[in-house]
N, C-alpha and C positions, 0 to 999 in steps of 0.2 A: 514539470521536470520530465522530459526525456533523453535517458541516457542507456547506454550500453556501461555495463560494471564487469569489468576481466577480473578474471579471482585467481586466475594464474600470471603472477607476477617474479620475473627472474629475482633471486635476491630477496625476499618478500614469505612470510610466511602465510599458508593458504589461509589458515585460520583468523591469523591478525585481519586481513584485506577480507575477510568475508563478515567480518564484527565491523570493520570499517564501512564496508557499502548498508550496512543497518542502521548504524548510527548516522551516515548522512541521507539515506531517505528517512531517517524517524526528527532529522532534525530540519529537514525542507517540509513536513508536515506539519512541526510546531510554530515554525515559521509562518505558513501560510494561514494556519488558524489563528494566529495572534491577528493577522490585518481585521481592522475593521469591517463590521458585519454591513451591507449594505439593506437601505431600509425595508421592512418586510422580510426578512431572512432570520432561521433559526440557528442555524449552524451551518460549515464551510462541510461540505462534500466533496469526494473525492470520487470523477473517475478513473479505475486502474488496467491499465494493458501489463500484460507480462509475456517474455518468451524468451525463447535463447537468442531472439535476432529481430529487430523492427519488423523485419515480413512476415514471421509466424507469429507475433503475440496478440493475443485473443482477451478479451474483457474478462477481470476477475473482480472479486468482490475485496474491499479495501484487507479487510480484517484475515484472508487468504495469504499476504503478499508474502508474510514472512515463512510464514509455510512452504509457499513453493519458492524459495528463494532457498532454503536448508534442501530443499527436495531435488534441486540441479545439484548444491554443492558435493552432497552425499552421491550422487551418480558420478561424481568427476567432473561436470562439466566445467568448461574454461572459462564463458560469461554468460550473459543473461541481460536481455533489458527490461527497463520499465518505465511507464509514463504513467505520471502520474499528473490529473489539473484539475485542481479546487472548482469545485463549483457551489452555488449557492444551494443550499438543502431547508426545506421547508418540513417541519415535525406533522404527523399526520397523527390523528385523534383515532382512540381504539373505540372498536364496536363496544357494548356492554356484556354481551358474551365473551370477549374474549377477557376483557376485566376479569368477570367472577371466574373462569377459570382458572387464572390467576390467584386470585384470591383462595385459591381453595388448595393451592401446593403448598 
């Protein structure tokens, strides 16, 4: 998915149109985790750009998006984009050190 989301819409209340552009990136992500895992894959990954405009947006971590998406609306801004595209994500195995310290919160 990449798209520009305008959150200033004539007619339109800001708030409706900004729970809207949430609900459809949260529903292109369940989407895309549904397809089938290809073999060798632990889970679907995503990488995320974000900005106010295709040419400033800069790599953010998935779990951020909704964060700085509230964090434009609340400054005023009028849109914002984001790209987002699945990739294959492989589970990496923890040290033993970082286990027990774990274990021990």
């Amino acid at each position: 998915m990449k798209k520009t989301f305008q959150l200033t819409i004539e007619g339109k209340n800001r708030d409706r149109v900004l729970e809207a552009t949430k609900h459809e990136i949260r529903q292109y992500v369940k989407r895309e985790r549904r397809k089938a895992l290809p073999e060798g894959v632990d889970f679907w990954d995503f990488d995320c750009k974000f900005g106010t405009s295709a040419d400033n947006a800069q790599d953010v971590h998935f779990a951020t998006l909704t964060a700085l998406i509230d964090a434009v609306a609340k400054e005023e801004g009028e849109k914002f984009y984001v790209e987002l595209l699945a990739k294959p994500g492989h589970r990496t195995s923890r040290s033993p050190a970082e286990a027990s310290d774990d274990d021990m919160l």
